[in-house]
C-alpha positions in Angstrom: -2.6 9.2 -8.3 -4.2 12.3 -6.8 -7.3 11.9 -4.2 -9.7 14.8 -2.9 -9.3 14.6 0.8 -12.9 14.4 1.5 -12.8 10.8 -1.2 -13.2 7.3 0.1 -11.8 5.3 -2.1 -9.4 2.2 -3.1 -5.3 3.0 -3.2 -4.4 0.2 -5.5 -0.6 -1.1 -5.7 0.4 -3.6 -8.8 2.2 -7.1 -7.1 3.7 -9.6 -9.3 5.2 -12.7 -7.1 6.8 -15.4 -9.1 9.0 -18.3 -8.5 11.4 -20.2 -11.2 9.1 -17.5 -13.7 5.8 -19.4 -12.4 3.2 -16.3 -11.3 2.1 -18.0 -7.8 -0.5 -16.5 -5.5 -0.1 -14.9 -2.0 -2.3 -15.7 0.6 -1.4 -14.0 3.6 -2.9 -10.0 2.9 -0.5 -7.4 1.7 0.7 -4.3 4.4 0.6 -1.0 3.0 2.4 2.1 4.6 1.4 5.9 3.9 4.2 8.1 4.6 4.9 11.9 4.2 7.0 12.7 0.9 10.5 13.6 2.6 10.3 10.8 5.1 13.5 8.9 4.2 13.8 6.1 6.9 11.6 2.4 6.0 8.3 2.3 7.5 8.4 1.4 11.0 6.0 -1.1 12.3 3.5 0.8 13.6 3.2 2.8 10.4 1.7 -0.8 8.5 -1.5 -1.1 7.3 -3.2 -4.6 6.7 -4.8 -4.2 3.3 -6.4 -7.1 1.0 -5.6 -8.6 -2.3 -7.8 -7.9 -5.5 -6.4 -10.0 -7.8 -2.8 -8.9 -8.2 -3.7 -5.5 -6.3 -2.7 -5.2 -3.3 -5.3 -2.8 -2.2 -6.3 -0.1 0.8 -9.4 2.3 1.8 -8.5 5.6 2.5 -10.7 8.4 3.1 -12.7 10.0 5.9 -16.1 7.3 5.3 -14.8 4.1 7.1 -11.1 4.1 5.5 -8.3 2.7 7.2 -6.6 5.9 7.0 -7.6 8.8 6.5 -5.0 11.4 4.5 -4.7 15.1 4.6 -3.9 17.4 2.1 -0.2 16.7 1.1 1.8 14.4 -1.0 2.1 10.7 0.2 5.2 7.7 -0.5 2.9 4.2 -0.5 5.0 1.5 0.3 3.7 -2.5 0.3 5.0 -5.5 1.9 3.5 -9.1 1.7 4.7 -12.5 2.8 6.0 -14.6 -0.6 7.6 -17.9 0.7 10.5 -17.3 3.2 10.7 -13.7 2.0 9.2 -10.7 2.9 9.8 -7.7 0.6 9.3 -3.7 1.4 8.9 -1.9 -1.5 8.5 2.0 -2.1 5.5 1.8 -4.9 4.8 5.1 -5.8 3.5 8.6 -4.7 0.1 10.2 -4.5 -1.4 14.0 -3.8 -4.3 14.5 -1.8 -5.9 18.0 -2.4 
C-alpha cells in the first residue's frame, strides 16, 4: 500500500480466525503496530494501537485529520494482534510507503 503523507485514510489488514475450520467472530478490537522498515524486535507495548473490525478487516486511521497515527514519509512494517480464545497472535502483515 502506499499513502500521501498529507492522506487520512483507512490501513486495512485481512484476519481470518477459525476454530476445528469453523470461521468464528472476534469481539474484543484488533491492535495494530506501525513500525519503521529495519526495526527487527516485536512491537513493544507502547507501540499498539487499538483499531476496530470491519468485517474481517482489522482496520486503523492514519493521517494528519484526526488519525490515530499520523506517518511520515518512509516505509512502514504493520503488524496486528487480536484476542481469539485463549490465544493472542502478533503477526507482521505487510509493509506500506508513505510519500
Amino acid at each position: 500500500m502506499e499513502i500521501a503523507a498529507t492522506s487520512t485514510e483507512y490501513v486495512h489488514v485481512n484476519v481470518q480466525a477459525a476454530i476445528g475450520g469453523a470461521a468464528i467472530t472476534l469481539a474484543a478490537p484488533p491492535k495494530l503496530a506501525i513500525l519503521p522498515v529495519g526495526s527487527t524486535a516485536n512491537p513493544a507495548a507502547e507501540d499498539w494501537i487499538t483499531g476496530e473490525w470491519s468485517e474481517s478487516w482489522a482496520r486503523i486511521l492514519v493521517g494528519p485529520n484526526g488519525g490515530a497515527v499520523t506517518l511520515s514519509p518512509g516505509r512502514y512494517t504493520v503488524w496486528v494482534s487480536f484476542a481469539a480464545g485463549t490465544e493472542t497472535p502478533v503477526y507482521r502483515a505487510g509493509k506500506i510507503t508513505v510519500y
